[in-house]
C-alpha positions as a Markdown table, in Angstrom:
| # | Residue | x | y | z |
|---|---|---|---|---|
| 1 | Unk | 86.2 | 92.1 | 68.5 |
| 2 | Unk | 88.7 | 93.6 | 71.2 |
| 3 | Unk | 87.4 | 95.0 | 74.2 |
| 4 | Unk | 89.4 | 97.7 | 75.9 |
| 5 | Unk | 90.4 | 97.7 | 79.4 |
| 6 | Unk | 88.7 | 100.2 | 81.9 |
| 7 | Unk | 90.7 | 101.9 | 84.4 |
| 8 | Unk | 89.0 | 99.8 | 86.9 |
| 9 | Unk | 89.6 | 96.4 | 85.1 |
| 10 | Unk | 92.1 | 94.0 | 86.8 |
| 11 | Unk | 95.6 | 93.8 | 85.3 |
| 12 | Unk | 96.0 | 90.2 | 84.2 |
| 13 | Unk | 99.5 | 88.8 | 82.9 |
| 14 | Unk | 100.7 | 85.2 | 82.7 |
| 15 | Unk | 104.5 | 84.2 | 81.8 |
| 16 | Unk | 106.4 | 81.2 | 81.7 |
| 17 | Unk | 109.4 | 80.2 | 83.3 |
| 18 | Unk | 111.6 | 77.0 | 82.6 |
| 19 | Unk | 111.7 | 75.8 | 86.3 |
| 20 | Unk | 109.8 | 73.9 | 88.7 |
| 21 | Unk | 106.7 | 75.6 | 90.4 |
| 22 | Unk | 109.1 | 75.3 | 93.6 |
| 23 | Unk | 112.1 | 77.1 | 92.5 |
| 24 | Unk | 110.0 | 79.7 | 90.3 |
| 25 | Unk | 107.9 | 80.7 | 93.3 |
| 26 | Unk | 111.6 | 81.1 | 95.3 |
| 27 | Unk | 113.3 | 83.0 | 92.5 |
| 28 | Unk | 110.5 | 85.6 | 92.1 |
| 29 | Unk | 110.2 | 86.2 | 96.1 |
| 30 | Unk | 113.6 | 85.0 | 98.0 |
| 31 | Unk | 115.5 | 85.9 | 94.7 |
| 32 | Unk | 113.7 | 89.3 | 93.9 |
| 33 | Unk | 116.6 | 90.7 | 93.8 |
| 34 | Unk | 118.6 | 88.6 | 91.2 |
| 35 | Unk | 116.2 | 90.1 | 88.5 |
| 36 | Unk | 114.1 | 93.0 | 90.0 |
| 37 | Unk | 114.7 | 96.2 | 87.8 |
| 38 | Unk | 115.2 | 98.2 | 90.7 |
| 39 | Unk | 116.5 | 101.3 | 88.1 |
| 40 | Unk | 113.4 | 101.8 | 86.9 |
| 41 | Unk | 110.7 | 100.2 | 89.4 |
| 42 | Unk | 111.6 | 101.0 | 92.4 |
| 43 | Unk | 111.0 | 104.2 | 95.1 |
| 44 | Unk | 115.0 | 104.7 | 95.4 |
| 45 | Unk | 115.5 | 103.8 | 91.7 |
| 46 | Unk | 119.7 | 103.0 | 91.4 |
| 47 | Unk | 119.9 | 103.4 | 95.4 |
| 48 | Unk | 117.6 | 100.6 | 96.0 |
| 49 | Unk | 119.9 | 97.9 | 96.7 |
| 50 | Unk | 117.1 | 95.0 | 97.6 |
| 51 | Unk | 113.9 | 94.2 | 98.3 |
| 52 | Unk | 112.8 | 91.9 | 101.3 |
| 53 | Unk | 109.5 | 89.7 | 101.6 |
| 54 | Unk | 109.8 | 89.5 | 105.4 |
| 55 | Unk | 107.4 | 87.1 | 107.1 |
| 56 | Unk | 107.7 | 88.0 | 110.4 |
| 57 | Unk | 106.7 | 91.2 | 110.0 |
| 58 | Unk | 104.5 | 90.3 | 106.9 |
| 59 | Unk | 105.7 | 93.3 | 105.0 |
| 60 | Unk | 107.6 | 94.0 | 101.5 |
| 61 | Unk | 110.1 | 96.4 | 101.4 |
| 62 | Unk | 112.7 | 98.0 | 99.6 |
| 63 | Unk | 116.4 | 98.6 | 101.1 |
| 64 | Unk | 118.2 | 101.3 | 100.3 |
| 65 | Unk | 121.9 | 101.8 | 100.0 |
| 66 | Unk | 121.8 | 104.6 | 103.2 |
| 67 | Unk | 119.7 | 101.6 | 104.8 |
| 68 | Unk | 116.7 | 102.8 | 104.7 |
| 69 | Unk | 113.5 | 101.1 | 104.0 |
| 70 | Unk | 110.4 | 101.9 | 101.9 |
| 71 | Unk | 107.4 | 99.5 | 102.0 |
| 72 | Unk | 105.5 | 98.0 | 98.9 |
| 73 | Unk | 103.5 | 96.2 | 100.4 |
| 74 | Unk | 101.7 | 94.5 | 103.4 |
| 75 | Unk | 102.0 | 90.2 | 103.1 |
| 76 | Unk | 98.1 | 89.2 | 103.5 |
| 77 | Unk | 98.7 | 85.3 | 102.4 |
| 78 | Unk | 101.8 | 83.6 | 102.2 |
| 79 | Unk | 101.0 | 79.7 | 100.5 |
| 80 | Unk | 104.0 | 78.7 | 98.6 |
| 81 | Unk | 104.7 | 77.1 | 96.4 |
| 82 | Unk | 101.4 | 78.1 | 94.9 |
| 83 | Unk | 100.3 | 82.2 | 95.5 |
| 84 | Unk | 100.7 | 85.3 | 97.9 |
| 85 | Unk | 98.6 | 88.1 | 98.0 |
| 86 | Unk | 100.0 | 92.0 | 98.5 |
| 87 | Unk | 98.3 | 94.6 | 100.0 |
| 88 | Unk | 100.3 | 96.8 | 97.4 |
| 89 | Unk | 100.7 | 100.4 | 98.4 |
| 90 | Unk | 104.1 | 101.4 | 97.0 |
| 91 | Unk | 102.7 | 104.9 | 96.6 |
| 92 | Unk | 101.3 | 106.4 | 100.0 |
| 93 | Unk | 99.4 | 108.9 | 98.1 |
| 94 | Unk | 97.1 | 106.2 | 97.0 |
| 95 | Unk | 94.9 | 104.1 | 98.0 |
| 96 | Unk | 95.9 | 100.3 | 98.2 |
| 97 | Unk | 95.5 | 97.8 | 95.6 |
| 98 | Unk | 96.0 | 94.3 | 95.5 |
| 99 | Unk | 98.5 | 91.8 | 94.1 |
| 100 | Unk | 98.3 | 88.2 | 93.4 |
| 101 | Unk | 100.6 | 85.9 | 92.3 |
| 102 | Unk | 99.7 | 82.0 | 91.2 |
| 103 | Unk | 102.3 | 79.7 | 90.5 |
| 104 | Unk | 101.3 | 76.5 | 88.7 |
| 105 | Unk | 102.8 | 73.3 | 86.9 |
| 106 | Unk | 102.7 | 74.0 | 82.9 |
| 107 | Unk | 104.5 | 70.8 | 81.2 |
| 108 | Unk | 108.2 | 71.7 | 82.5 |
| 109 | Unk | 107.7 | 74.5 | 83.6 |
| 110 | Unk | 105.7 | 77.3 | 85.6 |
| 111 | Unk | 102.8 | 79.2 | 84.6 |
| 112 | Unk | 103.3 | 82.7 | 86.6 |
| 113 | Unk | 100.1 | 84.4 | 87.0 |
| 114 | Unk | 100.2 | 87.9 | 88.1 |
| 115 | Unk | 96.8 | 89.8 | 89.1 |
| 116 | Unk | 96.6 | 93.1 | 90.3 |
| 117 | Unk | 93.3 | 94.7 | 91.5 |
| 118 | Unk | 91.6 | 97.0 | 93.2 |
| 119 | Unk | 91.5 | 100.0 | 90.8 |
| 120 | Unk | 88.3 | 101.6 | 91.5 |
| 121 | Unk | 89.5 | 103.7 | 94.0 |
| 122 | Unk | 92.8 | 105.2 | 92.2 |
| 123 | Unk | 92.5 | 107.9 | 89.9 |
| 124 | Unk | 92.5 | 108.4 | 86.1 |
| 125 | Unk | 96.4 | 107.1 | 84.9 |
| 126 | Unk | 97.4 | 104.8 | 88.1 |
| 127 | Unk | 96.3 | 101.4 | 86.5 |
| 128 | Unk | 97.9 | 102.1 | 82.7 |
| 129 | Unk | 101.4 | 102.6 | 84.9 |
| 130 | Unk | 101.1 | 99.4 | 86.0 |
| 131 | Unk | 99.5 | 97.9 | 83.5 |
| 132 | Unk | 103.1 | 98.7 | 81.1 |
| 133 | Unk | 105.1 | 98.2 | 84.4 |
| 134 | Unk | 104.5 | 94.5 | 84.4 |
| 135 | Unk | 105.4 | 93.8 | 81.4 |
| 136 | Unk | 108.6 | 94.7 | 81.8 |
| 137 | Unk | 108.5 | 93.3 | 85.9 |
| 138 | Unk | 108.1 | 90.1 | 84.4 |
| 139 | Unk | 110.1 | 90.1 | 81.6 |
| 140 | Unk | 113.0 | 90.5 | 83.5 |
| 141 | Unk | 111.7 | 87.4 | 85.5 |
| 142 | Unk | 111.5 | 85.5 | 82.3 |
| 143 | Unk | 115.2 | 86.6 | 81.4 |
| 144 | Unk | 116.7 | 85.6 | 84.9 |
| 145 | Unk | 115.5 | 81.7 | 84.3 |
């Protein structure tokens, strides 16, 4: 029997990528922008440039080519090389969700285990975004290793 997802339900994906937990946990947040598709998920779309997980001011953004900067997220917990937590709140329209990201061993490789929750404040059609947008998030992680 399959049980379909509410629009309250957590997102829940897990890939696998052919590096240590170390270097996978670097590539997906120093190296976001080796394999982000900022085209399509992004606020700038082909003017977005980078995005920055900056720790001092515990904050991901998005850099534009003009310079400019639009937030993602806020950093809540930073423990690498094994999870960080977002305060995601890419759109300001909405309220915040949250993001989760666990890294652990898996034979050679690293199990990438993405969570993103929250959803009962969001109206009808925000989660099935994301719930597509993933996929593709973290297929292009997959491809860059």
């Amino acid at each position: 029997m399959t049980t379909q997802a509410t629009e309250t339900d957590s997102i829940r994906k897990t890939v696998t990528v052919p590096l240590p937990v170390e270097k996978a946990f670097a590539l997906f947040t120093a190296g976001i922008d080796t394999w982000w598709p900022f085209e399509s998920h992004s606020i700038g779309g082909e003017k977005t440039t980078s995005a920055v997980f900056d720790l001092d001011a515990k904050r991901l953004y998005e850099r534009q080519a003009d310079g400019s900067e639009h937030d993602w997220g806020d950093i809540v917990a930073w423990e690498p090389p094994s999870r960080f937590l977002l305060n995601w709140r890419v759109n300001p329209a909405r309220p915040g969700t949250e993001l989760e990201v666990r890294f652990a061993a898996d034979g050679d490789g690293t199990r990438v285990e993405l969570e993103h929750r929250g959803w009962e404040n969001c109206g009808p059609g925000d989660r099935s975004s994301y719930d597509r947008g993933w996929d593709v998030v973290l297929g292009k992680l997959v491809e860059a290793t």
